[in-house]
C-alpha positions, 0 to 999 in steps of 0.5 A: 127700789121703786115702789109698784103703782097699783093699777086702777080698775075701770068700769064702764058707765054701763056695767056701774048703772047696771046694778042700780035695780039691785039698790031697790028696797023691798018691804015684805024682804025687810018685814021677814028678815026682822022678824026671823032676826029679832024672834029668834034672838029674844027666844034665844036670850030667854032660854040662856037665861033660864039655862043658867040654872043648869049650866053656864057652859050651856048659856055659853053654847047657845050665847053663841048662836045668839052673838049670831043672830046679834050680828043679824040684827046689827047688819039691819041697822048697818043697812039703815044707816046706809038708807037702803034697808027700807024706803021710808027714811022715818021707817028706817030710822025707827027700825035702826035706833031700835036694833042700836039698843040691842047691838049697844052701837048708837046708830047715828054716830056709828052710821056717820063714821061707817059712811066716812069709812066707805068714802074713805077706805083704803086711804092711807091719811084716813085710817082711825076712823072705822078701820083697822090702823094699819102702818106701812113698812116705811112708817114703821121704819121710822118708829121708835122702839116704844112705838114699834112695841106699842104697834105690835101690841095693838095688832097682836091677836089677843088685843085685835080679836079679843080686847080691842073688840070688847072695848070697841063695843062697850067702851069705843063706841060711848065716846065722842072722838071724832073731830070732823065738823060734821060729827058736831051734831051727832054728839048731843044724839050720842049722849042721849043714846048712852042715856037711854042704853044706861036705862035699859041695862038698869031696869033689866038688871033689876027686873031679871037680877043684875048676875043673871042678866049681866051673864047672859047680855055680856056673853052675847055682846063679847062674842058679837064684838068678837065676830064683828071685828073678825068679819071687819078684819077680813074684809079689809085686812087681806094680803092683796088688798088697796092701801094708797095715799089719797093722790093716787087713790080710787074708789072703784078699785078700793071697793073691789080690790080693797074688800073680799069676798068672804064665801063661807057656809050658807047658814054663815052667810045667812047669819051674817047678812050676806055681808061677806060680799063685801066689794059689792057692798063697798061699789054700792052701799045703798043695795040691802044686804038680802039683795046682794045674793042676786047680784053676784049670781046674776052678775059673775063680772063682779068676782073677778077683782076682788080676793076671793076667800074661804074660812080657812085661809081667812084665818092666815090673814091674821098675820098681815101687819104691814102694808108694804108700798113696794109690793102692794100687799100686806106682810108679817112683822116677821116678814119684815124683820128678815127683810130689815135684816136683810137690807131689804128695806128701801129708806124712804125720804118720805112716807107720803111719797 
């Protein structure tokens, strides 16, 4: 059984420099967007905090909203790790170090490992630096059966939408695990940043009361974990997406056909920064997140390659475990247990090949 070749998207010089003038930062866009970003959330955080002397279901309902508005003010220093929220890079630098201490994700670190993940997505050897891990059904095939239980284990929905998200964000992103030869510098900024983040949680808890305060910020930052990593999730996790070893990869095609286009409700995408239009922000990462409305309204040729999908299919994505080289798409653990049954499966010499 031979495996399908994904075909590579081509695009002429043309229509790849046309979207040059969408990469152009914009002062007053930027000044609006943090001030309706970080205003509401602080205002928000307030009222939760005297909420609780009513109802905690009340804190709840409004953490909410304000893991939303979290979400805002993360793509803020998502773009200024990419360089494109402002121009000035001292600027830039400033705004994404100060959004870092409400996310609690260290900009420069995280900037560097998304970067890789851009440079990188959709290759099959670069799969545990800013991704989802996900094994194809070759690899797979050759686990053992501890392997296998502790693979399903990690892609079971409790874990990858609710544990793996938390730990992602309080515990992940405080440890220094890549290995690349150029994280070496960011390390010493890392630790310093966990310092400064151990400080703030310290002077807040006693100034406001450690329950208090705890039970408002650990609200927010669980259900802004849990958002992040849904969004991260579907934007990379979709039945037809692009996997390939880095031989055949491409970064056109893993850029348009390895992220959706996540179209949800206005005041959803407004929230999340527009970052539902991930193949444009995968094709060029240095246009900001409040110009990449335009440039699909202004250039449909985009939406023709990517998956397009509503919230509600998006929540079927949720059983994509494997990626499956013969058909290119992503398949259940069921799917694939009916075709090992079956006989199906193709034995691979190597998984690589």
């Amino acid at each position: 059984m031979n495996k399908i070749k994904s075909e590579n998207i081509e695009l002429g010089k043309a229509k790849i420099q046309s979207l040059l003038k969408y990469a152009q930062e914009h002062k007053t866009k930027a000044t609006i967007q943090i001030i309706n970003s970080f205003l509401p959330f602080i205002g928000i955080w307030i009222l939760m905090y005297f909420s609780l002397d009513y109802s905690y279901w009340l804190t709840f309902g409004l953490g909410i909203v304000n893991a939303f508005f979290l979400v805002r003010i993360f793509i803020i220093q998502h773009d200024c790790g990419h360089q494109s929220f402002v121009k000035n890079r001292k600027a830039q630098k400033i705004i994404g170090y100060a959004c870092s201490y409400f996310s609690t994700i260290p900009f420069n670190y995280w900037a560097k490992s998304h970067n890789v993940h851009h440079k990188m997505n959709g290759q099959l050897e670069m799969r545990d630096i800013g991704d989802v891990t996900t094994y194809t059904v070759a690899e797979f095939q050759e686990f053992s059966k501890g392997k296998r239980l502790a693979y399903r284990i990690y892609r079971s929905p409790i874990v990858m939408f609710l544990i793996g998200p938390v730990y992602y964000v309080l515990i992940h992103n405080r440890i220094a695990k890549i290995k690349l030869p150029s994280f070496k510098s960011a390390k010493k900024g890392l630790v310093i940043n966990n310092l400064l983040l151990l400080a703030m949680f310290i002077t807040l808890g006693f100034s406001l009361g450690w329950v208090k305060f705890l039970l408002v910020h650990l609200t927010i930052l669980v259900l802004f974990s849990i958002i992040a990593i849904w969004f991260f999730y579907v934007q990379h996790q979709h039945e037809h997406g692009y996997k390939q070893w880095k031989k055949n990869w491409d970064y056109v095609t893993s850029a348009l056909r390895g992220s959706t286009y996540y179209k949800i409700p206005p005041i959803f995408n407004w929230l999340t920064g527009n970052i539902g239009i991930h193949h444009v922000h995968h094709l060029n990462p240095l246009i900001p997140n409040y110009n990449l409305k335009k440039c699909i309204k202004e250039n449909p040729w985009l939406n023709q390659f990517p998956t397009i999908i509503g919230f509600r299919e998006s929540l079927t994505l949720a059983s994509n475990k494997l990626w499956d080289e013969t058909t290119q798409r992503m398949i259940s653990f069921r799917e694939y247990y009916m075709m090992e049954k079956k006989g199906l499966i193709p034995v691979y010499v190597k998984s690589k090949e």
